[in-house]
C-alpha positions in Angstrom: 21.5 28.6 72.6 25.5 28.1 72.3 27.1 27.4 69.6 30.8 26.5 69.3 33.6 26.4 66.6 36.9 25.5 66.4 38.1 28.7 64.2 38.0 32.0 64.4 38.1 32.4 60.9 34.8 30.3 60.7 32.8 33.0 62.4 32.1 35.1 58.9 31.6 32.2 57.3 28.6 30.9 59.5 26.2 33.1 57.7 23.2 34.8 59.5 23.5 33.7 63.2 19.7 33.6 65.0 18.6 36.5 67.5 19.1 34.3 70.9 22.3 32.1 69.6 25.7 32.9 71.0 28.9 31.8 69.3 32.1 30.7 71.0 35.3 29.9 69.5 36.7 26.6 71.3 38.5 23.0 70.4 37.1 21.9 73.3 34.4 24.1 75.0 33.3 23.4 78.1 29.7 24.0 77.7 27.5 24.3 74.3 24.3 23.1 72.7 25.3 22.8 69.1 29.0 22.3 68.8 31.4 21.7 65.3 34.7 19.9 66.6 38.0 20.3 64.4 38.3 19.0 61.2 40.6 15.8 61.6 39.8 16.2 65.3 42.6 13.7 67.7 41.0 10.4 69.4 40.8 12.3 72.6 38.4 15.1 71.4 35.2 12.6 70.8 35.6 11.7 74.5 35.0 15.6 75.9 31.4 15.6 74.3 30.5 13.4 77.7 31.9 16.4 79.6 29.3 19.5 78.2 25.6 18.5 79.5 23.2 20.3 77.0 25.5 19.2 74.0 22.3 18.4 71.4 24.3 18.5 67.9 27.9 17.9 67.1 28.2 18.6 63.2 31.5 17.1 61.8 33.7 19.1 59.3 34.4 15.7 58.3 32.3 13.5 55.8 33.5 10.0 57.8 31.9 9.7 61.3 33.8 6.4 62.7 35.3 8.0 65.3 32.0 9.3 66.6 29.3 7.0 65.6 28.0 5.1 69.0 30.0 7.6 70.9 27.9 9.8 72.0 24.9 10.3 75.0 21.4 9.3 73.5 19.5 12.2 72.7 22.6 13.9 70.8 22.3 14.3 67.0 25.5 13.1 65.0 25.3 15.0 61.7 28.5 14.6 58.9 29.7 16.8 56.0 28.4 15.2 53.1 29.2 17.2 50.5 31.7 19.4 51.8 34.3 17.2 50.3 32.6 15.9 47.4 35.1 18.3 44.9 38.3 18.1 47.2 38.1 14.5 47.6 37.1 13.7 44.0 39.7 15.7 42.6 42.2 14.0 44.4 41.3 10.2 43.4 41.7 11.9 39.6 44.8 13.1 40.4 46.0 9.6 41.9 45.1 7.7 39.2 46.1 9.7 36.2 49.4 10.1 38.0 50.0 6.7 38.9 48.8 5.6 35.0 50.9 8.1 33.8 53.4 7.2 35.5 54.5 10.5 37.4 56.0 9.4 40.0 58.6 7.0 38.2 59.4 10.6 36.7 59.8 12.4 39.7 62.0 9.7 40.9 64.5 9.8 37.8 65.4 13.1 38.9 67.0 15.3 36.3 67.8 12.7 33.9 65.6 12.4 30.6 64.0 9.2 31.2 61.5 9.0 28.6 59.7 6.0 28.6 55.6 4.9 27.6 52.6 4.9 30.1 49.4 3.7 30.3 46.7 5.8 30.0 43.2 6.5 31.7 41.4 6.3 28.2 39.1 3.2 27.2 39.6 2.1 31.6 36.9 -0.2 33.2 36.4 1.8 36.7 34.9 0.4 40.0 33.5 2.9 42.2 32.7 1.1 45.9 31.1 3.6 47.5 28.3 5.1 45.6 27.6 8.0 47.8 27.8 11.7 47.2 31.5 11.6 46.4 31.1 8.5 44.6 28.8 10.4 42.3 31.7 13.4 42.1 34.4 11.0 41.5 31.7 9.7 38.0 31.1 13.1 37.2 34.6 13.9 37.0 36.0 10.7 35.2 32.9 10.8 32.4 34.6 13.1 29.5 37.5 10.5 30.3 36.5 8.2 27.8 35.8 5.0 30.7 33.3 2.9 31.7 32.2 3.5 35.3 30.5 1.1 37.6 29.1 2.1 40.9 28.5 -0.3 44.0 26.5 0.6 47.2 26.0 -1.0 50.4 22.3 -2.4 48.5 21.6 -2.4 44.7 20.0 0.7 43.3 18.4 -1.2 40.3 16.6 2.3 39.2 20.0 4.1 39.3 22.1 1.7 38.0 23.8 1.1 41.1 24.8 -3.0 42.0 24.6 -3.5 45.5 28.5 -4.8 47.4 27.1 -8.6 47.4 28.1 -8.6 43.7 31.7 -7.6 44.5 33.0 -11.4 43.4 31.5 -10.7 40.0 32.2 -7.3 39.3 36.0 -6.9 40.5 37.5 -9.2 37.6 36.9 -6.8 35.6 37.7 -3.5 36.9 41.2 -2.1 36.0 40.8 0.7 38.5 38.7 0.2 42.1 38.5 3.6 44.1 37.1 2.7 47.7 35.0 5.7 49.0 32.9 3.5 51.8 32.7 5.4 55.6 34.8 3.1 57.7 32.1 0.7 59.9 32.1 -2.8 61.1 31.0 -3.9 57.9 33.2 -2.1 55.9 36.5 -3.0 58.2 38.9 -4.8 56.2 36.8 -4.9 53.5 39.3 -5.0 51.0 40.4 -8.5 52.0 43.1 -10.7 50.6 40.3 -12.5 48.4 39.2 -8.7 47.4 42.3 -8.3 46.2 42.5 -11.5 44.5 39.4 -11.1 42.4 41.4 -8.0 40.8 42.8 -9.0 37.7 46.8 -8.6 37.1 48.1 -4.8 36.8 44.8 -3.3 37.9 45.1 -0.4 40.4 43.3 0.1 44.0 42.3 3.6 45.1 41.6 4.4 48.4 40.1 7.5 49.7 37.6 5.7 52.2 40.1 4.8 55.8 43.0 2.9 56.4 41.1 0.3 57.7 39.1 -0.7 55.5 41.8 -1.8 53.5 44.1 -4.6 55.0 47.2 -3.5 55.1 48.6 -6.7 55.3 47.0 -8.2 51.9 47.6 -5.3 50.1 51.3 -4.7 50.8 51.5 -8.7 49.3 49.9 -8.2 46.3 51.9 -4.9 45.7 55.1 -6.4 46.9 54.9 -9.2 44.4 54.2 -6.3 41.7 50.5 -8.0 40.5 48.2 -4.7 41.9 49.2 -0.8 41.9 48.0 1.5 45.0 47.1 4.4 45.6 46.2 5.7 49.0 45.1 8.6 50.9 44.9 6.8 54.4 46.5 4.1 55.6 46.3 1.5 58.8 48.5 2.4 61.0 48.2 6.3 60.5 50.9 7.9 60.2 52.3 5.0 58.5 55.8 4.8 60.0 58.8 5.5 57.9 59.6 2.4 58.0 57.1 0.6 57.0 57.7 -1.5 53.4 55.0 0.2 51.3 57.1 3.1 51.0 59.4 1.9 48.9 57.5 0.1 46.2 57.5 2.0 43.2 53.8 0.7 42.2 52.9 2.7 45.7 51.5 6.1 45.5 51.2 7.5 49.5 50.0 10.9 50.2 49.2 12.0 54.2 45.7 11.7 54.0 45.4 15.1 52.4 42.2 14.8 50.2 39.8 16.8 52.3 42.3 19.6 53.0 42.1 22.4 51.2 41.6 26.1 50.9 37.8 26.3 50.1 37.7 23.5 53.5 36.2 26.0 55.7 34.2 27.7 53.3 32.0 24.9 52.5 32.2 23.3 56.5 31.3 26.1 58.0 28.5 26.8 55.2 27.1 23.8 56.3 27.0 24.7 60.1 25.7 27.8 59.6 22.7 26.2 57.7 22.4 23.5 60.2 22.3 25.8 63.6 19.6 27.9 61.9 17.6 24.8 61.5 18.2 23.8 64.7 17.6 27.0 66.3 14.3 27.2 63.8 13.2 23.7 65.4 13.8 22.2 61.8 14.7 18.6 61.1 18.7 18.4 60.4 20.1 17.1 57.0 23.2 14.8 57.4 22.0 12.6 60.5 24.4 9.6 61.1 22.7 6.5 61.4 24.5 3.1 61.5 27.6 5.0 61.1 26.1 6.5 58.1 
């Protein structure tokens, strides 16, 4: 069996490799059976898979699958990196809220002047989760010695865990002052943060997103910011890269950041953890963990 990676500094952290299983180090090999494209791999990547004929497993670095979901031969297994970014990802929608209600960047912005002046705080917040997967439940974890109440939605209720399904959006937004959006980016889920999403949120409330760019559109949200009603904070955005141009940059309720949440040091650690657990399964005949289904 073949495997391929993307980095040569993955191949010590792959773990025990099985006797009979050969590792390459390729973007885009020409030939394997259980391959692990780049993390934030280009558009044109998904399309080589159709080019290397005993291709059985692609395992993402990535916890979102939209670019590959549907994309691939029958017969090969789509498996994502849930949990690899549960802590990276989580720590960053802390970060962006506490920094918007704190107001850092009108700080950063006054330069070297003194500009004291009073913020909100995160303290006593009402916090929508919409997304209620395994980042969901690390975004919770984080925000519970925070002193908030948290509410968690999922694609279907979770009555047991205390989990509302997404039909009860309409009743749950008016009365969230924060709504992070962790949903994988599906047709469903396109554009789900609609101009009557956005409406539902009350006055001075703040929307997170670490999900994709489209899910949220970009249209609606730029006129609810623009008019100064909603905050924003984003990790992604629809185009991507937003061009400089573009009018969300300059709104000082805006906080932009170049979809960075996933990238950091202990990335390949955990990603290529993963692959090395999932290739011995494979090469073991096991059952995989992480199978995308439905773009799941």
């Amino acid at each position: 069996m073949k495997v391929c990676i993307p980095d040569e500094a993955g191949l010590p952290l792959l773990g025990p490799v099985p006797a009979g299983v050969s590792v390459c180090v390729s973007a885009a090999p020409a030939d394997a059976d259980f391959w692990v494209p780049p993390f934030l791999a280009p558009q044109d990547v998904v399309a080589h898979a159709a080019a290397m004929p005993s291709l059985a497993v692609v395992q993402l670095m990535s916890a979102g699958a939209d670019r590959w979901a549907g994309r691939l031969r029958p017969g090969v297994q789509l498996c994502d990196a849930r949990g690899v970014h549960d802590s990276s990802t989580s720590e960053w929608v802390l970060a962006a809220i506490l920094a918007y209600l704190r107001d850092f960047p009108y700080f950063v912005r006054t330069g070297r002047r003194w500009a004291y002046r009073q913020t909100d705080e995160l303290a006593g917040k009402r916090i929508l989760i919409v997304g209620a997967g395994s980042i969901g439940a690390a975004v919770a974890a984080r925000l519970a010695p925070f002193e908030v109440a948290v509410t968690a939605v999922a694609r279907r209720a979770r009555p047991g865990e205390g989990v509302h399904g997404i039909d009860e959006l309409p009743s749950l937004l008016p009365s969230a002052d924060v709504v992070v959006v962790l949903v994988p980016l599906t047709p469903a889920t396109t554009g789900l943060v609609s101009a009557s999403f956005l409406a539902a949120m009350p006055d001075g409330a703040l929307l997170v997103n670490a999900a994709r760019g489209p899910v949220v559109d970009t249209g609606a949200i730029l006129a609810e910011t623009a008019s100064g009603r909603l905050g924003y904070a984003t990790d992604v955005t629809e185009p991507e890269p937003l061009p400089a141009e573009h009018p969300l940059w300059d709104l000082p309720n805006v906080l932009i950041t170049p979809h960075v949440a996933g990238s950091v040091r202990g990335l390949l650690r955990r990603a290529y953890g993963l692959a090395g657990e999932q290739l011995r399964r494979f090469a073991a005949g096991e059952p995989l963990i992480n199978v995308v289904v439905d773009g799941y």
